[in-house]
C-alpha positions as CSV (number, residue, x, y, z in Angstrom):
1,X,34.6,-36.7,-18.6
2,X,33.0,-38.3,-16.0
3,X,31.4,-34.7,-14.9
4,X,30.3,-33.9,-18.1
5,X,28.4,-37.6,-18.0
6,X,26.9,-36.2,-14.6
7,X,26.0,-32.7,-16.1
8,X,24.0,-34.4,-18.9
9,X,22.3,-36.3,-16.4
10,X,20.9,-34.3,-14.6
11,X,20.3,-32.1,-17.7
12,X,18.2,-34.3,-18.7
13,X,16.1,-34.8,-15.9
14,X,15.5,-31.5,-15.1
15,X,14.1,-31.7,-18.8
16,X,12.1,-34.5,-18.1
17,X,10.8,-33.0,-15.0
18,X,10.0,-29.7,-16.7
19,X,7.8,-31.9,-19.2
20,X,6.5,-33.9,-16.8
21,X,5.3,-30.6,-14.8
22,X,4.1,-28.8,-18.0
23,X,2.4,-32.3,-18.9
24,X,0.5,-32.4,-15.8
25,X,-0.5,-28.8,-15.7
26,X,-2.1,-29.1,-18.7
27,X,-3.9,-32.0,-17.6
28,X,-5.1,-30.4,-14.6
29,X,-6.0,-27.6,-16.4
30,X,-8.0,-29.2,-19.1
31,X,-10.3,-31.3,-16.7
32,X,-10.7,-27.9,-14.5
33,X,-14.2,-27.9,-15.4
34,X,-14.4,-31.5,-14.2
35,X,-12.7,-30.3,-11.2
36,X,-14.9,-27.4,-10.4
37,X,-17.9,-29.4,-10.7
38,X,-17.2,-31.9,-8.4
39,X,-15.5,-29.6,-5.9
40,X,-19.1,-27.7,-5.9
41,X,-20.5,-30.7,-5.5
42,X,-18.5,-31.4,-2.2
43,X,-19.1,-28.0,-0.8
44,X,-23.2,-28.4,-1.4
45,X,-22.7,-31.7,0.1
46,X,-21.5,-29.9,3.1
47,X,-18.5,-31.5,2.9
48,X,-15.4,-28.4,2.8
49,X,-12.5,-30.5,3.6
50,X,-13.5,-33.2,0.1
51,X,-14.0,-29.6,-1.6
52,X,-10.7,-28.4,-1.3
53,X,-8.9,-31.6,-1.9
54,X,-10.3,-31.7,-4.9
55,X,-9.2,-28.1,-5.9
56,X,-5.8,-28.8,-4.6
57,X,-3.9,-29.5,-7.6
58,X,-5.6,-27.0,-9.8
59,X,-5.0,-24.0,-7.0
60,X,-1.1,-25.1,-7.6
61,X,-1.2,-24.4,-11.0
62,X,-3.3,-21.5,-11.0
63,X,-3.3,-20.4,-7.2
64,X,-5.7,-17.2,-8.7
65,X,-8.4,-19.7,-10.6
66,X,-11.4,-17.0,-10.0
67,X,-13.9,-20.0,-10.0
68,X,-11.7,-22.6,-7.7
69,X,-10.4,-19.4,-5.1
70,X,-14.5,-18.9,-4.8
71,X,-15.1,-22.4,-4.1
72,X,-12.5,-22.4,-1.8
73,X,-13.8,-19.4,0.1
74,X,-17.3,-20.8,0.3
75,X,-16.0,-24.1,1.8
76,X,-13.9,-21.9,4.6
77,X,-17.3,-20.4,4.7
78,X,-19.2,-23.5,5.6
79,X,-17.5,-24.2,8.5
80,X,-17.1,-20.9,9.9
81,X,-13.3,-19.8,8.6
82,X,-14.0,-16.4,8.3
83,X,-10.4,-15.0,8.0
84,X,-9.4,-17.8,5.6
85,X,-12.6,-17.1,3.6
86,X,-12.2,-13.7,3.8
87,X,-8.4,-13.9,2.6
88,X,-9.5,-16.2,-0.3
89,X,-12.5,-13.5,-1.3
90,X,-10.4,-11.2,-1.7
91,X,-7.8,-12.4,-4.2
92,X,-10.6,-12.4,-6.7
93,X,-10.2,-9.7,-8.7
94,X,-12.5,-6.7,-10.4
95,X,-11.8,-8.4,-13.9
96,X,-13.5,-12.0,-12.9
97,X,-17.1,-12.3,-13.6
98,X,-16.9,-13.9,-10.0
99,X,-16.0,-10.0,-8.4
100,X,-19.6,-8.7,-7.7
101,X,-20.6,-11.9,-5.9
102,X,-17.2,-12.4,-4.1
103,X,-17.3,-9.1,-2.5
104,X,-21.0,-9.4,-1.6
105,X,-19.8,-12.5,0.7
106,X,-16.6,-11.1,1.9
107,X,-18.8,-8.0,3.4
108,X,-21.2,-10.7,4.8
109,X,-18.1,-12.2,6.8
110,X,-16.6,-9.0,7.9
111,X,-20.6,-8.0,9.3
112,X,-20.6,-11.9,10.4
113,X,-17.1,-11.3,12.1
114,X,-18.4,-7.8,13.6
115,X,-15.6,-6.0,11.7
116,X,-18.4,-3.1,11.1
117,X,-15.0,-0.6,9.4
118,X,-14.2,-2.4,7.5
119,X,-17.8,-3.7,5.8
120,X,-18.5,-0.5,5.6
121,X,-15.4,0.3,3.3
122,X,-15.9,-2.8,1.0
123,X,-19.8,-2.3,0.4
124,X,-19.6,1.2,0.0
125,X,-16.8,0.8,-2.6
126,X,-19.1,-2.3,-4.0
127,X,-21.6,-0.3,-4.8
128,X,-20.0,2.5,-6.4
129,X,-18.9,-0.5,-8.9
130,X,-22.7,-2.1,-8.6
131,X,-24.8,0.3,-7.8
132,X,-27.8,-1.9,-8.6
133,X,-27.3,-4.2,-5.5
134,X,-29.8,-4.2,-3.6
135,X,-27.8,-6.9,-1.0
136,X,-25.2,-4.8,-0.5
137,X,-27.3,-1.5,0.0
138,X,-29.2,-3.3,2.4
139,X,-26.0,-4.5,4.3
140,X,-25.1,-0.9,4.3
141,X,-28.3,0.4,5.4
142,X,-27.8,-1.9,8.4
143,X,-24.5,-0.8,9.7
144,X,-25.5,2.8,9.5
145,X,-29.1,1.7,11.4
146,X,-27.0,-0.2,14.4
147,X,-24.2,2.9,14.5
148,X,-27.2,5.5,14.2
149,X,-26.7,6.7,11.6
150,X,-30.1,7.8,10.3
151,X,-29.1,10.0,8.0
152,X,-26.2,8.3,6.4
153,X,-29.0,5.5,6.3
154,X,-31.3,7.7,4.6
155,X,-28.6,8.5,2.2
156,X,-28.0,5.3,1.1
157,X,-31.6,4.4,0.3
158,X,-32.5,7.7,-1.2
159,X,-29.5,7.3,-4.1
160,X,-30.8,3.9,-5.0
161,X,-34.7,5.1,-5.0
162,X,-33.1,8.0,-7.4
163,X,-30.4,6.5,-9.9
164,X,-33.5,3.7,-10.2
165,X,-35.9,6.2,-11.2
166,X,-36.1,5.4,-14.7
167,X,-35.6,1.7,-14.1
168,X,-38.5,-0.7,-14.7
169,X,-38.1,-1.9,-10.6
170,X,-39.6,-4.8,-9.3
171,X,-42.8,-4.5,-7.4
172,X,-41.2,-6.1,-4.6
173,X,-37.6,-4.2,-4.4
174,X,-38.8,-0.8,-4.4
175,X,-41.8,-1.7,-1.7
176,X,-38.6,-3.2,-0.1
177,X,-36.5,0.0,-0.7
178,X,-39.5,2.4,0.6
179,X,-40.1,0.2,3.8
180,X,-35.9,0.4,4.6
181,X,-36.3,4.4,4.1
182,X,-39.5,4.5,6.1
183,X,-37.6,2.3,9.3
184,X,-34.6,5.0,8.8
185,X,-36.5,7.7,9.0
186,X,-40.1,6.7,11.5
187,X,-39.0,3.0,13.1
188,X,-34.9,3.1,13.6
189,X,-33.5,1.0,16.4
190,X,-33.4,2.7,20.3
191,X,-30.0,3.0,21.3
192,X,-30.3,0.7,24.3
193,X,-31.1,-2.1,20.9
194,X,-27.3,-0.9,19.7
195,X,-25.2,-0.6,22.7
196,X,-25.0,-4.3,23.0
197,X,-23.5,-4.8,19.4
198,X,-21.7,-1.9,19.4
199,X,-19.6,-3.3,22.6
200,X,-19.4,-6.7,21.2
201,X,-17.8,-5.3,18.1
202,X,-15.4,-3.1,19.9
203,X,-14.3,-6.2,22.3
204,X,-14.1,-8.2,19.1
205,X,-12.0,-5.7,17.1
206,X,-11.0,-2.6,19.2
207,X,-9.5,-0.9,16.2
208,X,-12.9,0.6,14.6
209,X,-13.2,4.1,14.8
210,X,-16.7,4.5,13.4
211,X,-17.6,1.6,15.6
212,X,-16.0,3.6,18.5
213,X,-17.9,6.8,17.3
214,X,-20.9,5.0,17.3
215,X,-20.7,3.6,20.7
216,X,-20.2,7.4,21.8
217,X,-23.2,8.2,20.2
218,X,-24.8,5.7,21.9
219,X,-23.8,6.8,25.2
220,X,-25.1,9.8,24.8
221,X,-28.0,9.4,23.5
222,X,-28.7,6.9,26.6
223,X,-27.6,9.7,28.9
224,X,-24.2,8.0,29.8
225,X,-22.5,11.2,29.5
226,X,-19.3,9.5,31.8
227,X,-18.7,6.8,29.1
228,X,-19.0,8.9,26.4
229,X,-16.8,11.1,27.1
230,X,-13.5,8.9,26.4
231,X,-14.8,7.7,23.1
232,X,-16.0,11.1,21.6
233,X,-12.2,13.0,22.6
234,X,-10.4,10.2,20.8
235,X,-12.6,10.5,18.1
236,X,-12.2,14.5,17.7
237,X,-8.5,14.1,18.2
238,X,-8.3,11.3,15.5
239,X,-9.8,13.8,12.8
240,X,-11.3,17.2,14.8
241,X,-12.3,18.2,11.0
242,X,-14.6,15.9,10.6
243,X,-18.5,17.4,11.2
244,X,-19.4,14.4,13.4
245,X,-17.0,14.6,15.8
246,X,-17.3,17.8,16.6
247,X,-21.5,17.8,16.4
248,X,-21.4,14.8,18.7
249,X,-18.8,16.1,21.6
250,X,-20.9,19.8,21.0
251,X,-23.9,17.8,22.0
252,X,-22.0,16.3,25.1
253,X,-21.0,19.4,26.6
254,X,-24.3,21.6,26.0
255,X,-25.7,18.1,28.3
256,X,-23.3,18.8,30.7
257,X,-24.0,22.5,31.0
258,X,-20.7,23.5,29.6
259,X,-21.5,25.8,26.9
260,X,-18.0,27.4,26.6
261,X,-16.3,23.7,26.1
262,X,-19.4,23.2,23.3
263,X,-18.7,26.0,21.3
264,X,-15.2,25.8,21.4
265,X,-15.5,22.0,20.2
266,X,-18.0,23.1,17.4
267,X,-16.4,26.3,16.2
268,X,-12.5,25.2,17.1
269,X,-12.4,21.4,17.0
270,X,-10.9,21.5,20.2
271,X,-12.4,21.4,24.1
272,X,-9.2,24.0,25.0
273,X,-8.5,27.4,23.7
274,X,-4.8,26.3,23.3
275,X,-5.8,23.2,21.7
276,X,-5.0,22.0,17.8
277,X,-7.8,24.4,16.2
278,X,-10.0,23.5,13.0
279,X,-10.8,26.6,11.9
280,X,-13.2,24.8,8.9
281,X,-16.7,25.9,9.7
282,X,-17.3,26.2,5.6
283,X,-18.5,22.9,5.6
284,X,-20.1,22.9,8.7
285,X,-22.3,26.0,8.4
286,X,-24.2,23.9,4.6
287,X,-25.1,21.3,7.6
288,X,-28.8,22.5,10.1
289,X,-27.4,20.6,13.1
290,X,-24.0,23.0,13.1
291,X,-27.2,25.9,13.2
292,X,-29.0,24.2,15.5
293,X,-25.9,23.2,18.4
294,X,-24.8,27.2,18.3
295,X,-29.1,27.9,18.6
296,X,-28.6,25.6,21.7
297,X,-25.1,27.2,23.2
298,X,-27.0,30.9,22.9
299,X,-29.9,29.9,24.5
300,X,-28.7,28.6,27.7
301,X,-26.4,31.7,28.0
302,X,-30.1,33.3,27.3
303,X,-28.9,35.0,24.4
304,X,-32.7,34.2,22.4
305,X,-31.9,36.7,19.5
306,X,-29.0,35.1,19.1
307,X,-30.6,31.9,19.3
308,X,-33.6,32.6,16.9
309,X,-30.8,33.8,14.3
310,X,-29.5,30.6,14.3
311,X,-32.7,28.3,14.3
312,X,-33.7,30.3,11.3
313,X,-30.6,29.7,9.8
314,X,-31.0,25.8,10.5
315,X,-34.7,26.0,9.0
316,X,-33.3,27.4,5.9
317,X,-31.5,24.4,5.3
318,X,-34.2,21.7,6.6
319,X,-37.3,23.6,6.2
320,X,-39.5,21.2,7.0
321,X,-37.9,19.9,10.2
322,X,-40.5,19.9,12.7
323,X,-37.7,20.1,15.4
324,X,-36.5,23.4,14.1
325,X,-40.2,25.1,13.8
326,X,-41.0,23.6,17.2
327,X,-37.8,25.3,18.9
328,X,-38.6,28.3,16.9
329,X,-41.7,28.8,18.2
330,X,-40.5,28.2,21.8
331,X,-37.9,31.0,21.0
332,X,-40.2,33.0,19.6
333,X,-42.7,32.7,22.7
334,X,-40.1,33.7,25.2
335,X,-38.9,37.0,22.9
336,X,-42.8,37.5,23.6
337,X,-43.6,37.3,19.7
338,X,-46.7,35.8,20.5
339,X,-48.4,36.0,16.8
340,X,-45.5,34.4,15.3
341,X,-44.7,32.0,17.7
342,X,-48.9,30.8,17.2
343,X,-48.1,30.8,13.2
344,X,-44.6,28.5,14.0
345,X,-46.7,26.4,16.5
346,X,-49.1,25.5,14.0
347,X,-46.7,24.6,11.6
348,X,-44.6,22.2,13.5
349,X,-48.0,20.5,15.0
350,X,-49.1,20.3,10.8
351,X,-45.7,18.8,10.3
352,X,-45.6,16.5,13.5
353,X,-49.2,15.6,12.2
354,X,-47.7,14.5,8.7
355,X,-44.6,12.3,10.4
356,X,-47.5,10.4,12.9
357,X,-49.0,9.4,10.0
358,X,-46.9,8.2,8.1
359,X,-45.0,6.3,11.4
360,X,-48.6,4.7,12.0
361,X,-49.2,3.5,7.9
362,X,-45.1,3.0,7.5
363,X,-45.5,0.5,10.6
364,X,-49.1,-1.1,9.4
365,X,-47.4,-1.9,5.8
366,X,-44.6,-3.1,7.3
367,X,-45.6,-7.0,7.1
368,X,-48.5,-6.4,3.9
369,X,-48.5,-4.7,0.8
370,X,-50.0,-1.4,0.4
371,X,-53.0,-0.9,-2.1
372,X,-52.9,2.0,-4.6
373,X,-55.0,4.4,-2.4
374,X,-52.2,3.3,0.6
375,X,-49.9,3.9,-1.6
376,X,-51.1,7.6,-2.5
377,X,-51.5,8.1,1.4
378,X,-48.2,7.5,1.8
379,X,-47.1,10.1,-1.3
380,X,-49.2,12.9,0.0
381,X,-47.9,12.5,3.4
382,X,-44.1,12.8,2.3
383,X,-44.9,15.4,-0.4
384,X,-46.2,17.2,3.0
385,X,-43.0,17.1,4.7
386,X,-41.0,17.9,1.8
387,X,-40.0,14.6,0.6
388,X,-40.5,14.7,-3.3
389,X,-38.4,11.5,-4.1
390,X,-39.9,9.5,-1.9
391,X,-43.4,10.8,-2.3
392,X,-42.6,10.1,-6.2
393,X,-41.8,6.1,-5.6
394,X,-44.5,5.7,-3.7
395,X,-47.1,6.7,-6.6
396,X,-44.7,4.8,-9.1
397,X,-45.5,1.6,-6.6
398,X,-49.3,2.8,-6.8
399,X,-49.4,2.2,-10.4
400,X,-47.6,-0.9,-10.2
401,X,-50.0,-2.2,-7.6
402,X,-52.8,-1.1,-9.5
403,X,-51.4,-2.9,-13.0
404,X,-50.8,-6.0,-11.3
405,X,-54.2,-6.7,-9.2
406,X,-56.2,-5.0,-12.0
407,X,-58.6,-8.1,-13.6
408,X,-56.8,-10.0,-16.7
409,X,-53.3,-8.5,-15.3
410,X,-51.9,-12.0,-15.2
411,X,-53.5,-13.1,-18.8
């Protein structure tokens, strides 16, 4: 009897308890706008620690509250937490209004906490889902800048300048846009401006294989051929499928006068005969540098048909590569082909002509904006090296200019 009385005890409490829990979570719950208000009025205050107090009890109830697990991550934020604001960013998920901004800031404290990787992952797969933001592109654009990755850079801007064709853009974001492609492609960082960084971020977070990559690349572009070395073989054994592997350590070993271990690396994937071969040159071959690293390997064993062969097979691809026409015409001068080699000569100094210009204007309309006739400059000169899309915006901008300084615009 008297267990049964003891039973029904603490029956009952656990049922007054239960209420008591359901009663406060629904109070919680219904002054959760309250509570979000004030929080965000702690965290503007600059004062985190008030900020998640106050969040506390609603986070208990509803530990993934979209609006309270952002508040929470913004005051980690303010005082530096990157790991516990990054943890809290990313519990917010692609169904909360809360999503596009969340994983804008988590990619801002991944850049801010030199994990380079792993930004790059989260903005590239941002922008597949917003392709619009012109943050993230821009945070984007800037890895690829400080890994030297011009064309990837390129890339990036290019797709935006493209799916916003149609798009009624902003004066001021596609100027913006036009001056990130121009800096890509006429002003992009030397590499002695990257090596610092690129170090850092290793030290910071040695796991980062593009990072790694990057600091090769870097290396060898600085004529560090010794440090190099290390970081481009564990980056061709990691994946000796991948094109820039292989370009990269091709590019080493042509530098170090090795042009057996080059063309094994380019055609094989592998500095050894009796290495793990990639025998995947498909890919490679759609890709002018793969033309332009076997021109290279042929000419220094002073095989110049061979070499021409495959400089004209690299200008096929990039046909207005001033590069390419300018080691044509070498090529072409040494086979003693002197008419031709005069006609490619002309050509690359037209082309080298066209990039000058546009390098000198790019950099003067770097800190003013461009007038319509500017603006037509800058068109004619891409539409001279090829560059349609670009040359396209810029004329789009022209009008824009035009429409907004023209008299009784603003009326």
């Amino acid at each position: 009897m008297r267990f049964r009385l003891v039973a029904i005890i603490v029956v009952l409490l656990l049922a007054v308890m239960g209420l008591g829990y359901v009663a406060v979570g629904a109070s919680v719950r219904s002054s959760s706008d309250s509570t979000l208000r004030t929080a965000a009025l702690y965290a503007m205050k600059g004062k985190p620690d008030q900020a998640r107090e106050e969040l506390k009890w609603l986070l208990w109830f509803e530990p993934r509250h979209p609006a309270a697990v952002h508040l929470t991550a913004i005051s980690y934020l303010k005082q530096n937490n990157l790991p516990a604001a990054m943890e809290q960013l990313r519990v917010i998920g692609e169904d909360s209004a809360l999503h596009e901004n969340a994983q804008s800031l988590l990619a801002s404290a991944l850049l801010a906490d030199q994990q380079l990787d792993q930004a790059e992952v989260v903005l590239s797969n941002h922008l597949r889902r917003y392709p619009k933001s012109v943050v993230a592109r821009r945070q984007l654009f800037g890895i690829f800048l400080t890994e030297m990755r011009s064309r990837d850079a390129i890339r990036v801007q290019e797709e935006y300048l493209r799916e916003s064709a149609s798009d009624r853009l902003s004066q001021s974001d596609r100027l913006l846009m036009l001056r990130d492609l121009a800096t890509s492609e006429f002003h992009p960082p030397a590499p002695q401006a990257c090596l610092k960084t690129l170090q850092l971020a290793l030290e910071r977070h040695p796991e980062q294989p593009q990072v790694e990559l990057a600091l090769g690349r870097c290396y060898l572009r600085v004529g560090n051929t010794e440090e190099a070395i290390p970081l481009l073989r564990k980056g061709l054994a990691r994946d000796n499928h991948a094109p820039e592997p292989r370009f990269l350590s091709c590019e080493l070993w042509i530098a170090n006068d090795d042009p057996d271990r080059a063309e094994l690396v380019l055609l094989n994937g592998s500095e050894s005969p009796s290495g793990p071969a990639a025998h995947d040159t498909d890919v490679l071959e759609k890709d002018d540098r793969f033309w332009e690293l076997r021109c290279q390997i042929a000419e220094s064993r002073n095989d110049l048909d061979r070499a021409l062969n495959d400089i004209d097979q690299a200008a096929m691809i990039r046909p207005f590569s001033k590069d390419h026409v300018a080691r044509r015409a070498r090529l072409l001068q040494r086979l003693q082909r002197t008419a031709e080699a005069q006609q490619a000569y002309t050509r690359s100094h037209e082309l080298a002509r066209a990039e000058l210009d546009l390098w000198k204007l790019s950099l003067d309309l770097g800190t003013r904006n461009p007038t319509p006739e500017e603006c037509e400059q800058m068109a004619l000169h891409y539409t001279s090296l090829g560059k349609n899309l670009p040359a396209d915006c810029w004329r789009q901008l022209g009008r824009q200019v035009a429409t907004e300084t023209s008299p009784g615009a603003g009326r």
